[in-house]
C-alpha positions in Angstrom: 0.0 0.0 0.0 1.2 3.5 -1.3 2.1 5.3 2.3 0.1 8.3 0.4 -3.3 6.7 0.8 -4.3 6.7 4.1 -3.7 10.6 3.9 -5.8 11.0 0.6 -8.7 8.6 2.4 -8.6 11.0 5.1 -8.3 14.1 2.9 -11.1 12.9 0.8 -13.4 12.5 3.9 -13.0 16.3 5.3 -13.4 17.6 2.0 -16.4 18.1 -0.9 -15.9 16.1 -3.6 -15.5 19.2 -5.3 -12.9 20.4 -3.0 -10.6 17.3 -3.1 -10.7 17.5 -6.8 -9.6 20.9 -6.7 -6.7 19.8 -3.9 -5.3 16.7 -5.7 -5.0 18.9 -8.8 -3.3 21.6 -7.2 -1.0 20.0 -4.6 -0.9 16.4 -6.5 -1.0 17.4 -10.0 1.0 20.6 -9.4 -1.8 22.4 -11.4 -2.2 26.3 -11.6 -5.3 27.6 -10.2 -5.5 29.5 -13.7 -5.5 25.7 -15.5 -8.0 23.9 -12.7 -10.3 27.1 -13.7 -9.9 26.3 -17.4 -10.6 22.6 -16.8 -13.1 22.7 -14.3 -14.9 25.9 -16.4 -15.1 27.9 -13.6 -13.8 31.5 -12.6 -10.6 31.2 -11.2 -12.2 33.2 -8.2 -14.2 30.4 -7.2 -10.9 28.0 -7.6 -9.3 29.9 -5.1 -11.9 30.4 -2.6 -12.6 26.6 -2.8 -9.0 25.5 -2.0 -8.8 28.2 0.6 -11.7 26.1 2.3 -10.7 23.2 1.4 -7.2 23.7 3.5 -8.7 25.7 6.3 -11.3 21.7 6.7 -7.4 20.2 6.3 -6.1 22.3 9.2 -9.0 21.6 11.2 -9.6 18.0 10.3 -5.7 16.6 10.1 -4.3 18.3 13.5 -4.1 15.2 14.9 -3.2 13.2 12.2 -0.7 10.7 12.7 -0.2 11.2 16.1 
């Protein structure tokens, strides 16, 4: 088993769908926001504020992750 997936399981719970899309393109698929706006079709503004919620769940969520 990758050592990655247990994260990614946990990721994918605290998230939307949506969200964990727009986080595994970003941080995974080292992705611009500008090109997960162009793929997704959605302003770039909505990008952003979606990851920036995404990460402030993954703050949250993950502070006592593998403790």
């Amino acid at each position: 088993m990758d050592d990655a997936e247990p994260l990614l399981a946990a990721i994918s719970r605290l998230v939307s769908p949506f969200e964990f899309r727009i986080y595994v393109q970003h941080v995974l698929s080292d992705m611009t926001f500008k090109e997960i706006a162009e793929l997704e079709k959605r302003p770039l503004g909505t990008i952003t504020a979606t990851y920036s919620v995404a990460i402030a769940k993954l703050k949250k969520g993950l502070e006592n992750y593998g403790k």
